[in-house]
N, C-alpha and C positions, 0 to 999 in steps of 0.2 A: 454378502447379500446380493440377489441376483435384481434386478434392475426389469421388470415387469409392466409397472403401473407408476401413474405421476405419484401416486404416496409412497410407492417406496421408495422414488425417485428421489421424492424429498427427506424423507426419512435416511436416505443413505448422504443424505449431503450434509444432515447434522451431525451425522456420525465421524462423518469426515473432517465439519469445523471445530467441533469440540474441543481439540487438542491446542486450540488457541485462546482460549478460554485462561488458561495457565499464565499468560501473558497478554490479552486483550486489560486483565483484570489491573496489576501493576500500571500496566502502559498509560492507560483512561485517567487511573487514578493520578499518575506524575505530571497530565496534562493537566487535571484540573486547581491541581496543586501549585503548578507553574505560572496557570491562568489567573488566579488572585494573586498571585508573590507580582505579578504585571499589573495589576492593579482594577482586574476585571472582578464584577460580581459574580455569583453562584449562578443569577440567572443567566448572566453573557457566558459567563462559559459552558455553562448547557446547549445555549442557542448560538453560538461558535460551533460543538459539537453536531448539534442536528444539521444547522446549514452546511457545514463543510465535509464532515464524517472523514476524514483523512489524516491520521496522526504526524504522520512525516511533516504535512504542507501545515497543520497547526502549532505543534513544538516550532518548525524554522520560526514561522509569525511572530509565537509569545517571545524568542528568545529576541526575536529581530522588535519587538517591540518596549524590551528591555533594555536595548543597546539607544534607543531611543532613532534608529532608522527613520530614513525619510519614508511616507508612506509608496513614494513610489517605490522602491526600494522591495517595500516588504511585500507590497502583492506581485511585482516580480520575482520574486522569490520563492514565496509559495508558489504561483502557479510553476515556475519551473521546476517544481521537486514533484509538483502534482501531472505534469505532463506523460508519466507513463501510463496515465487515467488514459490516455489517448491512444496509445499502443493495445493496451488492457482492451478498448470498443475495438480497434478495428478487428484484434485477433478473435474474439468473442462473435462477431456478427454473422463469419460463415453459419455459426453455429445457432441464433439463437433470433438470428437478425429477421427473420421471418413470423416472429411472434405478435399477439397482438400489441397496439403502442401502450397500452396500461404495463402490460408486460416489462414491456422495452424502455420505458420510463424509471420503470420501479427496482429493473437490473442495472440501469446506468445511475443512479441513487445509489444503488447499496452494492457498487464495482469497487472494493478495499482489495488492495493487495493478498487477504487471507479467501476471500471467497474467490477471485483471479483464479491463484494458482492452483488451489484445488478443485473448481470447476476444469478445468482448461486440461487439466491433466487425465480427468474423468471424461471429458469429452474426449479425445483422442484416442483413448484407449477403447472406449467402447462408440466407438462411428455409428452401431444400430441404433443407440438411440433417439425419440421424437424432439423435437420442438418442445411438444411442452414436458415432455420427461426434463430435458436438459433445461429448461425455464423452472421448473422444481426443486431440480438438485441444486443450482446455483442458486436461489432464494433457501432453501436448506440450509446451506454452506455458509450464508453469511445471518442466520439464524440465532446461533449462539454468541455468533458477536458484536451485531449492531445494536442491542438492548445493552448489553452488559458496558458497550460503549460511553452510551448516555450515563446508565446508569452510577457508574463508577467516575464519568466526570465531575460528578454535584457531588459522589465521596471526599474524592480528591480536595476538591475547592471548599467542601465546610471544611475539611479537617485542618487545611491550608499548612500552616506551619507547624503546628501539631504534630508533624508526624516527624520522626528523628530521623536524622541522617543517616541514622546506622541502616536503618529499614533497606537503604540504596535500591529505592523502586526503580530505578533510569537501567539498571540491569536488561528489564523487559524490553528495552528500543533495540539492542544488537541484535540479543537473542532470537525476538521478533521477524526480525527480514534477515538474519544467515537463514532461521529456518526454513523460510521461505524460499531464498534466493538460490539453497543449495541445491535442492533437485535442479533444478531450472540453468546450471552449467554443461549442458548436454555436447556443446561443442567449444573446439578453439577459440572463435571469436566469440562466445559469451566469456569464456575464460580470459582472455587478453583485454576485455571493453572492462571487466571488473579491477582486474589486477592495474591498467591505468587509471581508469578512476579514482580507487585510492589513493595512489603515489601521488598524481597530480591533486588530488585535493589534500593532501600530507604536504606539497613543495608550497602548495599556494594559502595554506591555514592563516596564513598572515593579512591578506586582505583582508579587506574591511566589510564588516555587515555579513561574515560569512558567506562571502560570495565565493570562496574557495573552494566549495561544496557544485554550485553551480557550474565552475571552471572544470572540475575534474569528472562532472556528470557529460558534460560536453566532448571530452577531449575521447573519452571513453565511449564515446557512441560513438567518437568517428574512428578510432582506431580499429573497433569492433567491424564498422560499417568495412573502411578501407580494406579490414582482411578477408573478410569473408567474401569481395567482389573479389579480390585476388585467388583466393582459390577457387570459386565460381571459373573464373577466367582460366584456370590451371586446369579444372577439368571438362571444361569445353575446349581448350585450344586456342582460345581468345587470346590479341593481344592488347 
């Protein structure tokens, strides 16, 4: 679909989100399901999901609220799995950052990893497009999955324990961000910040509160970081 006007702008963004929909649906629902096994009502884990909209930063929380974590502990925790939220605005802003703040409000709200990556990919590839085209497709994009978010959170948590183990909804959390994450290895240093990050959060699994998760996110942005100024430096001649 050729990209003309803000509806189809946004019409091509749902087209684009939908395939997350496969996996938003499981994902929502393990959250809310987790969110009562934690000891939360139907209402708090809805209003966990509207205030926070991030499943990575809420899974760590319930699990780290499980473990019976200090509270500082656990909003450290989230905000640090949440902090690509910050990466996500800056690389988004050449693009979008000129729109009105209702706009720009309402895209830093509903910036999930699944609207991210396929805005961000759409925008590059097509550079003619406006302001507010690229403010349509990205509100598109995250169309099919911010409702079904909610929605399947309050599934999840009436159904609570009710639902067998066999089902193995938790499938949806890998599936989820390889999908995501696999285009998005375009060079060396995204391939080597990834490939440490595991390892190191594999060596470190044994810390406590799950902070090994945290260790190996770190270690992995600097290795990433490190290589990529080296070859920077190899192809300028720098030393």
């Amino acid at each position: 679909m050729t990209i003309t006007t803000v509806k189809s702008a946004y019409v091509k963004g749902i087209a684009a989100g939908a395939p997350f929909v496969l996996v938003i649906v499981p994902f929502a629902s393990l959250f809310g399901l987790l969110a009562t096994e934690a000891g939360l009502s139907v209402l708090d884990s809805l209003i966990f999901s509207f205030a926070v909209i991030a499943g990575a930063a809420q899974l760590t929380a319930i699990q780290l609220l499980q473990e019976e974590a200090p509270t500082a502990i656990i909003l450290a925790s989230a905000l640090a799995v949440n902090l690509r939220m910050a990466m996500y605005s800056a690389s988004l802003t050449p693009h979008i950052g000129s729109a009105p703040l209702w706009q720009r409000a309402l895209a830093a709200y509903l910036t999930v990893d699944q609207s991210y990556v396929v805005a961000i990919a759409e925008f590059e590839k097509r550079p003619e497009m406006t302001v507010s085209q690229k403010v349509a497709y990205f509100l598109g994009a995250v169309t099919p999955v911010a409702p079904l978010w909610y929605i399947f959170t309050v599934v999840g948590a009436v159904l609570g324990t009710k639902v067998p183990d066999s089902w193995a909804l938790d499938f949806a959390i890998p599936i989820t961000f390889l999908a995501m994450i696999a285009p998005m290895f375009r060079t060396l240093p995204h391939v080597v910040a990834a490939l440490v990050a595991v390892v190191v959060s594999l060596l470190a699994a044994g810390v406590p509160y799950s902070l090994g998760i945290m260790i190996g996110g770190l270690a992995g942005m600097l290795a990433g970081a490190a290589l990529e100024k080296q070859l920077e430096q190899g192809r300028t001649g720098t030393a």
